[in-house]
Jmol script that loads the backbone (N, CA, C; Angstrom):
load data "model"
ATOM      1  N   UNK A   1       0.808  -1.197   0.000  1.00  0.00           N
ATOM      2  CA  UNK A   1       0.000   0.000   0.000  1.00  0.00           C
ATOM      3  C   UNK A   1       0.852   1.261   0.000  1.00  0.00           C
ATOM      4  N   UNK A   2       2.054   1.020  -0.457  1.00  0.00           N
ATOM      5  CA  UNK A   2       3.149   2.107  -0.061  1.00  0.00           C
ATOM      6  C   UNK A   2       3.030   2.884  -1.447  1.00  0.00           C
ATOM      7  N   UNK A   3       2.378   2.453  -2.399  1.00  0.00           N
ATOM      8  CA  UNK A   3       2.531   3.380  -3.950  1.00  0.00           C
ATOM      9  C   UNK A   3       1.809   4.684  -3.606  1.00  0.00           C
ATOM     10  N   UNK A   4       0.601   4.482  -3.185  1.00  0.00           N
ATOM     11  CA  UNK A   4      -0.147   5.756  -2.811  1.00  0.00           C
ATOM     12  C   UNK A   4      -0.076   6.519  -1.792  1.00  0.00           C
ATOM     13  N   UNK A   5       0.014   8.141  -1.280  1.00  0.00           N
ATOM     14  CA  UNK A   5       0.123   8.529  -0.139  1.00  0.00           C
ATOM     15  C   UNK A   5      -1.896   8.788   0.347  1.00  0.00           C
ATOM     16  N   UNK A   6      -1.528   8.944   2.094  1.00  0.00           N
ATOM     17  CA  UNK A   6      -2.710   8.524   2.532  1.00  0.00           C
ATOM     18  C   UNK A   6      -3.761   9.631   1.695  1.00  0.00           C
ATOM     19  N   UNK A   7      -3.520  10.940   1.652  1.00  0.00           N
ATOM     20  CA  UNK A   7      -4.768  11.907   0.859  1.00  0.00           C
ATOM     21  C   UNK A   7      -5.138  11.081  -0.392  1.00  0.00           C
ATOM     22  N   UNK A   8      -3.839  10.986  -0.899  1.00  0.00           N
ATOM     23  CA  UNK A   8      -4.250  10.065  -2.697  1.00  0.00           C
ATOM     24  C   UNK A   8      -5.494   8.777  -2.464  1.00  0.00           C
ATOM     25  N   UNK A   9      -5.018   7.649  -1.697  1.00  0.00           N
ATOM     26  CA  UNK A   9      -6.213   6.455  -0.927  1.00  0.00           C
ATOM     27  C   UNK A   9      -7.453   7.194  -0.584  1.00  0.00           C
ATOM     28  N   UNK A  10      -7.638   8.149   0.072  1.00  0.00           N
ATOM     29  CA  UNK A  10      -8.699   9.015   0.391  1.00  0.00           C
ATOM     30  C   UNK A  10      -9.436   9.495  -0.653  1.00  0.00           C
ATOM     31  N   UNK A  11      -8.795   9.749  -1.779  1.00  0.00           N
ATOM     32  CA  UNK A  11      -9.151  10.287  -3.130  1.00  0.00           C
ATOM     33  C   UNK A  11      -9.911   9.314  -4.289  1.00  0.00           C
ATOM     34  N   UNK A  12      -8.717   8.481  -4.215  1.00  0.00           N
ATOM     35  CA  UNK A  12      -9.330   7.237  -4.720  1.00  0.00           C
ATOM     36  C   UNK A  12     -10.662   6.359  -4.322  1.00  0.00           C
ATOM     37  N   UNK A  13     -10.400   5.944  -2.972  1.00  0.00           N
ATOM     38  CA  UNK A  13     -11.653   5.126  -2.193  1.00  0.00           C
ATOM     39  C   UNK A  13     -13.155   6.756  -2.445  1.00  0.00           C
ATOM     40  N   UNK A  14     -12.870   7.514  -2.061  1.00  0.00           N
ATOM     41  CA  UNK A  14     -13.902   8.054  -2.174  1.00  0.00           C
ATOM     42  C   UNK A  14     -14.874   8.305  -3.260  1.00  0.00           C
ATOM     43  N   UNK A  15     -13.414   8.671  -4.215  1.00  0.00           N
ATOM     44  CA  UNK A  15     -14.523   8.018  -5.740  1.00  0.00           C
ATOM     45  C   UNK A  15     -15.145   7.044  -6.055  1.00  0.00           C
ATOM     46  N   UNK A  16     -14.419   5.949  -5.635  1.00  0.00           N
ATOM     47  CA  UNK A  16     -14.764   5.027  -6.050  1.00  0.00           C
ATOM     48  C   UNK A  16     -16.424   4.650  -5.418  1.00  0.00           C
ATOM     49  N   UNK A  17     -16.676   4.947  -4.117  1.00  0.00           N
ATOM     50  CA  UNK A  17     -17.852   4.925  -3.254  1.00  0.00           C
ATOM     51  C   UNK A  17     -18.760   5.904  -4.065  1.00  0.00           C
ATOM     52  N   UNK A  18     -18.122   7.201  -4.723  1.00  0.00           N
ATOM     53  CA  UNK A  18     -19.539   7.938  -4.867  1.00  0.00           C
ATOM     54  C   UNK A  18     -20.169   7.548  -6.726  1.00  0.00           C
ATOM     55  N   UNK A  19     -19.017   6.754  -7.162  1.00  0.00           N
ATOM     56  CA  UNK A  19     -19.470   6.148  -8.124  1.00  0.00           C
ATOM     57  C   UNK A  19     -20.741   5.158  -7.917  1.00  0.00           C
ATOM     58  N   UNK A  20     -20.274   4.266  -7.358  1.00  0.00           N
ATOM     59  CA  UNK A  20     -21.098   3.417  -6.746  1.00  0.00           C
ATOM     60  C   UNK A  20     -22.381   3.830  -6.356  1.00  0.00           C
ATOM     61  N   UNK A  21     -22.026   5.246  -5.435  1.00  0.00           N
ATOM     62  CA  UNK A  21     -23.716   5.885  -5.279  1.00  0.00           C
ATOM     63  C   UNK A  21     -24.025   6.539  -6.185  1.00  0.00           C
ATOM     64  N   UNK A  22     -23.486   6.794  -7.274  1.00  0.00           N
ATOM     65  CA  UNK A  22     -24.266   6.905  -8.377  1.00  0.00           C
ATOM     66  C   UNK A  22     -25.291   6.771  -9.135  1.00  0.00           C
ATOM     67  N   UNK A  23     -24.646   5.010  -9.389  1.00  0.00           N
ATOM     68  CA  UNK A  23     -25.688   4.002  -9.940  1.00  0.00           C
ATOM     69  C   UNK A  23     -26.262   3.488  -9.237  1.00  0.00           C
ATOM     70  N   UNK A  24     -26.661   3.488  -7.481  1.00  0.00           N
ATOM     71  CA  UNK A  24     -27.739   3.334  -7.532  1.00  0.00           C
ATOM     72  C   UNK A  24     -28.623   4.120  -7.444  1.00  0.00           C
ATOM     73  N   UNK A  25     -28.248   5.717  -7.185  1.00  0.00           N
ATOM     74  CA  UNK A  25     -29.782   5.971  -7.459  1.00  0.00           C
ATOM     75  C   UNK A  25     -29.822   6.724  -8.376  1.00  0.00           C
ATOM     76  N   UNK A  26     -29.289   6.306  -9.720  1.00  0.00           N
ATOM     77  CA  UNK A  26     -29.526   6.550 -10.952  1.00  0.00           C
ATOM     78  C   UNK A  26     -30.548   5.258 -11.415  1.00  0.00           C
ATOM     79  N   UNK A  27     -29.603   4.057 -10.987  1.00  0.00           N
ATOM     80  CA  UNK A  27     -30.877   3.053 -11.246  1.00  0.00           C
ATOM     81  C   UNK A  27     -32.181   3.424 -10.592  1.00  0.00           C
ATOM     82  N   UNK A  28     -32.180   3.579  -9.382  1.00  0.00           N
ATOM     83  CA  UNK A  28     -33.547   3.943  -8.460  1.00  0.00           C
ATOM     84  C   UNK A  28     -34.740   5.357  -9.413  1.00  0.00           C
ATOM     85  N   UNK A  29     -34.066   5.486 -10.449  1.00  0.00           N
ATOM     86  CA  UNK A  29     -34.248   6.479 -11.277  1.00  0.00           C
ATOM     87  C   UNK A  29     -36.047   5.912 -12.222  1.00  0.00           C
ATOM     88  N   UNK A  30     -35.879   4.281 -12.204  1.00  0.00           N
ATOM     89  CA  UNK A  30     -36.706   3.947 -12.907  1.00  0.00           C
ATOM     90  C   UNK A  30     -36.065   3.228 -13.915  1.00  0.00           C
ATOM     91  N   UNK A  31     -36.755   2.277 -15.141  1.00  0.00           N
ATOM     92  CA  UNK A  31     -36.951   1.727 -16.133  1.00  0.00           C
ATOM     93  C   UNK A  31     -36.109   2.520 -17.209  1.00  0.00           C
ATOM     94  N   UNK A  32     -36.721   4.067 -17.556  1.00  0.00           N
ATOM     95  CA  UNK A  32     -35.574   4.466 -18.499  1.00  0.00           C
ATOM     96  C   UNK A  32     -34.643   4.959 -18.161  1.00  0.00           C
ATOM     97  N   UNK A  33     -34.008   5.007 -17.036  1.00  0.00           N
ATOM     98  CA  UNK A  33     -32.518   5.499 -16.227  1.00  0.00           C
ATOM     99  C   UNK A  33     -31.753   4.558 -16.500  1.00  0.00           C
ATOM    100  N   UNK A  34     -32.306   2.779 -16.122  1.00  0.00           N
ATOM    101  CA  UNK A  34     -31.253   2.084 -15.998  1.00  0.00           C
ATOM    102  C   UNK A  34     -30.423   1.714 -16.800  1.00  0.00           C
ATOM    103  N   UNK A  35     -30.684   1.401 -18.615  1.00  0.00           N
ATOM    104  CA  UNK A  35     -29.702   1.354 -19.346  1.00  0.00           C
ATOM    105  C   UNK A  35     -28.234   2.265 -18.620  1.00  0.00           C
ATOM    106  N   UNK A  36     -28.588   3.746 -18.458  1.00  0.00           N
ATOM    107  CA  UNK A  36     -27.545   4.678 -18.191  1.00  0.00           C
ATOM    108  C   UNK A  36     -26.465   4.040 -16.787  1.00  0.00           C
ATOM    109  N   UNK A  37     -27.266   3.641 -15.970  1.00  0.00           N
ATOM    110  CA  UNK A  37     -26.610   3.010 -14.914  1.00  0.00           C
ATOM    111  C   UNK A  37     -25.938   1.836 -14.951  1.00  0.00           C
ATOM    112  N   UNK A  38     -26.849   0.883 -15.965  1.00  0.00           N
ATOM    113  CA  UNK A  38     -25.456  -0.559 -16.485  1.00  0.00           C
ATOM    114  C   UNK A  38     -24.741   0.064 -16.819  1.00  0.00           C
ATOM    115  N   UNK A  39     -24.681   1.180 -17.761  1.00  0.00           N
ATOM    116  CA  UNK A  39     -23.671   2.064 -18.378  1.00  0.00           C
ATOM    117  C   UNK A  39     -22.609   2.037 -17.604  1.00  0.00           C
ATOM    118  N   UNK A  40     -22.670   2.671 -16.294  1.00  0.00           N
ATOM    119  CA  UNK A  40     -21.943   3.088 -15.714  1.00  0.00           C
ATOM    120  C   UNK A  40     -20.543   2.095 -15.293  1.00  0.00           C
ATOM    121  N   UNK A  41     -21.322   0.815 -14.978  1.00  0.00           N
ATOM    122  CA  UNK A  41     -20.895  -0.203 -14.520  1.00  0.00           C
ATOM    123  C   UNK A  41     -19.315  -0.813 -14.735  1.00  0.00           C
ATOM    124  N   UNK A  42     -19.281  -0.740 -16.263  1.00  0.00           N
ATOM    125  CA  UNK A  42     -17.610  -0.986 -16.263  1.00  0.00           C
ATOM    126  C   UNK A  42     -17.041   0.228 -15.979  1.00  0.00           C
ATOM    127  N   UNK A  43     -16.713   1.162 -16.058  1.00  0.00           N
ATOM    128  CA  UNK A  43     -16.171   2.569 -15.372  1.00  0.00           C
ATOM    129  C   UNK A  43     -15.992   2.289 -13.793  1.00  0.00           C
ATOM    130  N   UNK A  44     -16.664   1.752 -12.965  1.00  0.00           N
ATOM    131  CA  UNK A  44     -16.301   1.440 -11.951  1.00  0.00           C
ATOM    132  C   UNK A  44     -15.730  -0.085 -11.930  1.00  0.00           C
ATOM    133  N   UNK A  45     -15.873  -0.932 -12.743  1.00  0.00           N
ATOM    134  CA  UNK A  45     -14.486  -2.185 -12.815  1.00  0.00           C
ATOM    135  C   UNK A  45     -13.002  -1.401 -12.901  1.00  0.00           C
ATOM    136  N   UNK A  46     -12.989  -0.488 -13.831  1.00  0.00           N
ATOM    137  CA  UNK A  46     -11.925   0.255 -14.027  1.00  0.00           C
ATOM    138  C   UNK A  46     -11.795   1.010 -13.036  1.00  0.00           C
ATOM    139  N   UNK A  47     -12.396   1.271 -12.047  1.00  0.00           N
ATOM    140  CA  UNK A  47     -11.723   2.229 -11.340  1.00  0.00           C
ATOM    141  C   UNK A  47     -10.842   1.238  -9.706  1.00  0.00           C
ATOM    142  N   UNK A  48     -11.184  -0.103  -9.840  1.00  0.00           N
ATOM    143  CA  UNK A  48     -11.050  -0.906  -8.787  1.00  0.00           C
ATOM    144  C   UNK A  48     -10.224  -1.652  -9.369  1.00  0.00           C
ATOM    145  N   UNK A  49     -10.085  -2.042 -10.259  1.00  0.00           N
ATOM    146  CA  UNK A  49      -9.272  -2.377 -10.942  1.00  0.00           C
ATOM    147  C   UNK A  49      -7.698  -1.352 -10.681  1.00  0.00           C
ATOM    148  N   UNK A  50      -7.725  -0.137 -10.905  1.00  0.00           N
ATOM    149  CA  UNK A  50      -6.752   0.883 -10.582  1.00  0.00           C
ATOM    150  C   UNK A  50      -6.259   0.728  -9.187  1.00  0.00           C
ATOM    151  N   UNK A  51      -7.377   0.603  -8.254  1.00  0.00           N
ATOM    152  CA  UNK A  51      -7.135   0.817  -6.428  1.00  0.00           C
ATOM    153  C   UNK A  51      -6.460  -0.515  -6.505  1.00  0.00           C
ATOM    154  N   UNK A  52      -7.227  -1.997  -6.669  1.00  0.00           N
ATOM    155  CA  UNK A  52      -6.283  -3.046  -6.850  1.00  0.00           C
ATOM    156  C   UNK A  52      -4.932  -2.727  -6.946  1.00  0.00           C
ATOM    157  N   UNK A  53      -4.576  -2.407  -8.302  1.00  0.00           N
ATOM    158  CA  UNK A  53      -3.207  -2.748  -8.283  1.00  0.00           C
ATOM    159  C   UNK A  53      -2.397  -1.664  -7.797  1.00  0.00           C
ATOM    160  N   UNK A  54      -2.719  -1.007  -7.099  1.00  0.00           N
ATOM    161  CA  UNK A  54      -1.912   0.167  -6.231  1.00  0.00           C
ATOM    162  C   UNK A  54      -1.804  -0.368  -4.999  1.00  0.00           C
ATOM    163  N   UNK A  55      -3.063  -0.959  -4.287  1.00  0.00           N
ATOM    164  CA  UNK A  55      -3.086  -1.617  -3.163  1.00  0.00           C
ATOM    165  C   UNK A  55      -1.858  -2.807  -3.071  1.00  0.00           C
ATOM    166  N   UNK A  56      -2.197  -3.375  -4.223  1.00  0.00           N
ATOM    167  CA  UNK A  56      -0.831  -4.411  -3.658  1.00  0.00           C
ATOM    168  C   UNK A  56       0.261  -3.701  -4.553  1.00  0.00           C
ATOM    169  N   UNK A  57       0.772  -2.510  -4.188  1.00  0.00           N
ATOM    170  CA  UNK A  57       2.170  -1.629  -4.237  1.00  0.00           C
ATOM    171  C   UNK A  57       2.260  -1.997  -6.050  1.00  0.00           C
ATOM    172  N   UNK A  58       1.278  -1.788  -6.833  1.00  0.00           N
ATOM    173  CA  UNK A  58       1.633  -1.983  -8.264  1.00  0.00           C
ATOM    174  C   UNK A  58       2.893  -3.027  -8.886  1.00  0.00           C
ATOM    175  N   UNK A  59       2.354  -4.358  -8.153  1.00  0.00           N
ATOM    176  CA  UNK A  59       2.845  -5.634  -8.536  1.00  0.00           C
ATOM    177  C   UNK A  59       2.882  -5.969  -9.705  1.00  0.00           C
ATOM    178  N   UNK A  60       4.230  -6.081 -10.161  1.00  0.00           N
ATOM    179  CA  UNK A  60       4.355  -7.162 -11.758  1.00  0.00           C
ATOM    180  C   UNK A  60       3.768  -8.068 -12.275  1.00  0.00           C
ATOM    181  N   UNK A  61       3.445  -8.943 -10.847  1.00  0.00           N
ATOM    182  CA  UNK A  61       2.630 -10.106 -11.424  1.00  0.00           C
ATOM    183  C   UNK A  61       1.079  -9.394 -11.641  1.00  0.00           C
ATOM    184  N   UNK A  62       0.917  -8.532 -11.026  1.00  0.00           N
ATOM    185  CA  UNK A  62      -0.895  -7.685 -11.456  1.00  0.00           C
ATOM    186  C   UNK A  62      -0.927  -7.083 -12.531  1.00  0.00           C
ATOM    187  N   UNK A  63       0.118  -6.519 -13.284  1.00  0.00           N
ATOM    188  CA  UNK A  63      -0.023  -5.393 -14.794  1.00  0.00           C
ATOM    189  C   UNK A  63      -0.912  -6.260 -15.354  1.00  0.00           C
ATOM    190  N   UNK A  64      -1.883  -7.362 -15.056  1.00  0.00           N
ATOM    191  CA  UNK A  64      -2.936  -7.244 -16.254  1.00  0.00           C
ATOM    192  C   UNK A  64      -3.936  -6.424 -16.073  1.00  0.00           C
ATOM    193  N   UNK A  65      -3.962  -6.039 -14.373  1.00  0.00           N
ATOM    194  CA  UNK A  65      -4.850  -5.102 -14.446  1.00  0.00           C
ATOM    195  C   UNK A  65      -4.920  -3.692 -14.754  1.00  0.00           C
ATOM    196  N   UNK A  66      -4.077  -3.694 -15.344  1.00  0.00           N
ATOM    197  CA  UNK A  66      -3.539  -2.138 -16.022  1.00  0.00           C
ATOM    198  C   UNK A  66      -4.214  -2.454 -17.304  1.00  0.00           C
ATOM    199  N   UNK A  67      -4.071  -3.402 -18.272  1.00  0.00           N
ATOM    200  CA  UNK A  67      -4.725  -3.631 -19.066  1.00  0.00           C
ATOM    201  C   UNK A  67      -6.527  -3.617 -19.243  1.00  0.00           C
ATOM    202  N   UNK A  68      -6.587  -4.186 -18.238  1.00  0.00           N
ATOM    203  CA  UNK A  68      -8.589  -4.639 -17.921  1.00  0.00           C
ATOM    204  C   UNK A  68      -8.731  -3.094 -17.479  1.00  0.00           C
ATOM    205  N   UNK A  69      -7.944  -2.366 -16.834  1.00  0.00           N
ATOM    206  CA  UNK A  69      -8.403  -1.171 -16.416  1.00  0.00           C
ATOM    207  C   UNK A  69      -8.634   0.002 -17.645  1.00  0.00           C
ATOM    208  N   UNK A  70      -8.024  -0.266 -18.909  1.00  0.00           N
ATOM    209  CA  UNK A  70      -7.769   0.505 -19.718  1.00  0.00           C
ATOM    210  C   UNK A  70      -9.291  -0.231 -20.688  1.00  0.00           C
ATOM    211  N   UNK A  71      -9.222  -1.721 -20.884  1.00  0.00           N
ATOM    212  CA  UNK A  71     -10.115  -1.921 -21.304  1.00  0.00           C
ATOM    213  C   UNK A  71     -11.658  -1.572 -20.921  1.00  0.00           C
ATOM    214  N   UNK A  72     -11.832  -1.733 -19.518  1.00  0.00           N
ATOM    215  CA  UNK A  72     -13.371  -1.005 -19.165  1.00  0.00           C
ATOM    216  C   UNK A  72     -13.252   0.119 -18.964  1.00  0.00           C
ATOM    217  N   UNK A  73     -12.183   1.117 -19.307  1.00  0.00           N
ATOM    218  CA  UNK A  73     -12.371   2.726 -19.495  1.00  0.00           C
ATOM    219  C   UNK A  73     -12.896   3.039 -21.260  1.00  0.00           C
ATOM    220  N   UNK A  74     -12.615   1.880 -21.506  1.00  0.00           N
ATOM    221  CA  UNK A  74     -13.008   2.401 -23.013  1.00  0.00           C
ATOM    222  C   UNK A  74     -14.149   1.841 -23.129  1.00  0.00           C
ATOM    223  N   UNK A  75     -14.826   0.459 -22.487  1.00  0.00           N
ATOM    224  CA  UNK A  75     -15.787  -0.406 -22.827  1.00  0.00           C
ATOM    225  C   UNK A  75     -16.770   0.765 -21.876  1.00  0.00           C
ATOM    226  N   UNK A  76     -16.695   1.078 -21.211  1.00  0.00           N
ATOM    227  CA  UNK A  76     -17.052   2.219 -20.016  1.00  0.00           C
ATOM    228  C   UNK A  76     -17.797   3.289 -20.304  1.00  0.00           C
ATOM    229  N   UNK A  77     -16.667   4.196 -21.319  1.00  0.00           N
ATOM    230  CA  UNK A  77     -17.287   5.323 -21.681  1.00  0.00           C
ATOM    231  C   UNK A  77     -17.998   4.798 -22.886  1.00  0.00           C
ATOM    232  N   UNK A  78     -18.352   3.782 -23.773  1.00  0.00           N
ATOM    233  CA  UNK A  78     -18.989   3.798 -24.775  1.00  0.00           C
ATOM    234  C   UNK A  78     -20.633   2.738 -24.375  1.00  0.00           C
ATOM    235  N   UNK A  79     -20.523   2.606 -23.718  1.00  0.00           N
ATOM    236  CA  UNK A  79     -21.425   2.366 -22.729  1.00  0.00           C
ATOM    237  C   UNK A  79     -22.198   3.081 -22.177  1.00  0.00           C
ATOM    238  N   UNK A  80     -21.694   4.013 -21.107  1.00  0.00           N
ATOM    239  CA  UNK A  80     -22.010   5.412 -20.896  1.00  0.00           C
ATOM    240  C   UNK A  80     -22.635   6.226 -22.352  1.00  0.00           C
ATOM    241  N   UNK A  81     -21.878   6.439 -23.160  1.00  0.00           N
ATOM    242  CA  UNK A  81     -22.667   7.069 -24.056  1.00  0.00           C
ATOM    243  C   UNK A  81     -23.741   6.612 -24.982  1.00  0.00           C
ATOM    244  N   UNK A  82     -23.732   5.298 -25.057  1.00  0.00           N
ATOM    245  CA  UNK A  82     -25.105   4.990 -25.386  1.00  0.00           C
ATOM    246  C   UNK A  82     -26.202   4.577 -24.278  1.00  0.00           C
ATOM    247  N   UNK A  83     -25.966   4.362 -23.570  1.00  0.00           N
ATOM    248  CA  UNK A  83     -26.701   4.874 -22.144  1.00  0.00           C
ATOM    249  C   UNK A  83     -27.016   6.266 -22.120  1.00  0.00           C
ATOM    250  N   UNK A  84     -26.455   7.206 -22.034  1.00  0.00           N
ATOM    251  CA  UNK A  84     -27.199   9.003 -22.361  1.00  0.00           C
ATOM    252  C   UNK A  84     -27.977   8.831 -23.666  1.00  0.00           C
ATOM    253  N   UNK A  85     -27.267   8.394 -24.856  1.00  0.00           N
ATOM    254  CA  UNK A  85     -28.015   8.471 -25.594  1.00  0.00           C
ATOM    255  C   UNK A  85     -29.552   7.892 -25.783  1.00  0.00           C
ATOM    256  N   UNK A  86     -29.262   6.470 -25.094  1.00  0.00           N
ATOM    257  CA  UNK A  86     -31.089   6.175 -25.224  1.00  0.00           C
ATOM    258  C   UNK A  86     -31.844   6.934 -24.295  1.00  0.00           C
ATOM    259  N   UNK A  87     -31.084   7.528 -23.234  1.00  0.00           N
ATOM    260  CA  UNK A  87     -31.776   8.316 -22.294  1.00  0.00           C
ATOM    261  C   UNK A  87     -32.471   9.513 -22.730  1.00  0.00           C
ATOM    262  N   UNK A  88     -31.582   9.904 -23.864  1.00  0.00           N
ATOM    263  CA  UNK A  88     -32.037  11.497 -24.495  1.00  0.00           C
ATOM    264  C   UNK A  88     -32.845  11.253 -25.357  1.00  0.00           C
ATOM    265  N   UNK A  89     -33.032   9.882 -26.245  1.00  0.00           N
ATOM    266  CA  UNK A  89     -34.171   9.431 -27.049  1.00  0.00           C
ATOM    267  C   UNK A  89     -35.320   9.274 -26.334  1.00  0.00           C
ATOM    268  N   UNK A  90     -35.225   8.638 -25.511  1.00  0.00           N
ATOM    269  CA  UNK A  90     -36.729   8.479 -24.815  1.00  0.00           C
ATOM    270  C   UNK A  90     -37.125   9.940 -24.254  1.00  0.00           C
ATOM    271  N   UNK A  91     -36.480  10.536 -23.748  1.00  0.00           N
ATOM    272  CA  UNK A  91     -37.101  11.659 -23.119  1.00  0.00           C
ATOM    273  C   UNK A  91     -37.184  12.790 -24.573  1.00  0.00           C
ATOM    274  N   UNK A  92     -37.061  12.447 -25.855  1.00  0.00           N
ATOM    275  CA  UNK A  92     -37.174  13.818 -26.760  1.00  0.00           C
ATOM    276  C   UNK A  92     -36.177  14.772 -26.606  1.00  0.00           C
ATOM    277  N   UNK A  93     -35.020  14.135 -26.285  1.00  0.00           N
ATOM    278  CA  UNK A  93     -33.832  15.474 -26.447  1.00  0.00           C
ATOM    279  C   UNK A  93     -32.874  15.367 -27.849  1.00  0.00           C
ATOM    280  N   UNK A  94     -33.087  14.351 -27.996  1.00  0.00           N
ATOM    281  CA  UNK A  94     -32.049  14.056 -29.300  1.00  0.00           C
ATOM    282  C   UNK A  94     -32.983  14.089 -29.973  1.00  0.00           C
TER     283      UNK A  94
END
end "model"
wireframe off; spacefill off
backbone 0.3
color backbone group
């Protein structure tokens, strides 16, 4: 746990929690919210994925999760955006 200093852990864990409260009460949102909230879902693999491998001091044998972390930032945000997007279809914004 020595890669990160304690404010940085503080920074991190806290995001990571208000992500989390995000989606749920984005899900709690209803029927056409939730696409947006699976959305969300790999974005926070990726973000635990990150705390992981910092937690165990950014171990050699872990760099795959540098990889999976990069992969659900991309699987993440395109997710996310078609999640807004059906959101903005149903409601008549797009």
């Amino acid at each position: 746990m020595h890669a990160l200093s304690f404010p940085t852990w503080m920074v991190h864990c806290s995001s990571v929690l208000e992500w989390a409260v995000a989606i749920w009460l984005i899900w709690g949102r209803g029927p056409d919210w939730q696409p947006l909230a699976l959305g969300m879902m790999p974005a926070l693999i990726s973000a635990l994925c990150a705390c992981t491998w910092h937690f165990f001091d950014n171990a050699t044998s872990l760099e795959w999760l540098v990889d999976l972390q990069a992969l659900m930032t991309l699987v993440g945000n395109s997710t996310l955006a078609y999640g807004a997007y059906r959101l903005g279809a149903k409601q008549q914004v797009i």
